[in-house]
C-alpha positions in Angstrom: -56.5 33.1 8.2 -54.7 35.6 10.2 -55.5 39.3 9.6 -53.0 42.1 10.3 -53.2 45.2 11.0 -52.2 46.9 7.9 -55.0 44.8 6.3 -57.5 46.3 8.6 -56.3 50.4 9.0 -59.6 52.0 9.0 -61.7 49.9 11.5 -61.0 49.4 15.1 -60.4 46.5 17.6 -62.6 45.4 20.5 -60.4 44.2 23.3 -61.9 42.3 26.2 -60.2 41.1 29.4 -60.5 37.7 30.1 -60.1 37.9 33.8 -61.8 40.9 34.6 -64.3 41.5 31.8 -62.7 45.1 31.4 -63.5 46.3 27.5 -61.2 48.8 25.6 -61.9 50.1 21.8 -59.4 51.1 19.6 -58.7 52.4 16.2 -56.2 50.1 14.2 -54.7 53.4 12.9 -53.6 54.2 16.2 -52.3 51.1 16.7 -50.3 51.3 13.1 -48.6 54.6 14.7 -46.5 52.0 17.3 -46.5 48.6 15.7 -45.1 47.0 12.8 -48.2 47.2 10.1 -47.4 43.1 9.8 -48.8 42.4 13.4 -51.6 40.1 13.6 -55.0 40.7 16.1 -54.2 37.9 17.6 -50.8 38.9 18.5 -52.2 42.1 19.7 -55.1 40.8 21.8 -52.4 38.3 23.6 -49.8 40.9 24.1 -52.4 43.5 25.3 -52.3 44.3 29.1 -55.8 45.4 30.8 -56.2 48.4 32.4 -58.6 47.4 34.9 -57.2 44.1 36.8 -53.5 45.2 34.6 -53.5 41.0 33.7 -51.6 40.4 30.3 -52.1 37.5 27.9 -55.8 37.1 28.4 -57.3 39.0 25.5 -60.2 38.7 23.3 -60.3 40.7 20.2 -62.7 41.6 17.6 -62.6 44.0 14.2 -64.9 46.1 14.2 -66.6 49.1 12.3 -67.2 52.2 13.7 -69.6 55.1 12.0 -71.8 56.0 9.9 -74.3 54.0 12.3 -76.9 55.7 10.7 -76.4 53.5 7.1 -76.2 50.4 9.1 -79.1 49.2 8.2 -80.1 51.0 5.1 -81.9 48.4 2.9 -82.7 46.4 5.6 -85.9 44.2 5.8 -89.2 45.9 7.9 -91.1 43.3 10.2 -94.7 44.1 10.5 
């Protein structure tokens, strides 16, 4: 399954360098502002240059949530 961005506007993608280990987060919506809504993580995470070692092509991505951290984990089990 390939996910694209316009399937994803309200969470945000973890980027990670390959080379360099360098880690970016960014909200998909900003993203949507310059890219055609079709584009897939994967083509971002390849096309993605890092702004530490500046290497292109080495990506990792991940979606991600972002807020309301303090829900997380309502419900959630108690260990004793």
């Amino acid at each position: 399954m390939t996910t694209t961005l316009a399937a994803i506007p309200k969470l945000h993608l973890s980027l990670e360098c390959g080379l360099c280990g360098h880690h970016r987060l960014l909200p998909v919506a900003a993203l949507l502002s310059g890219l055609d809504p079709e584009t897939t993580v994967a083509q971002v995470a390849r096309s993605a240059r890092c702004q530490g070692c500046r290497g292109k092509g080495y990506g990792k991505a991940q979606v991600v949530y972002v807020g309301a951290s303090e829900y997380a984990l309502d419900g959630a089990r108690e260990r004793d």
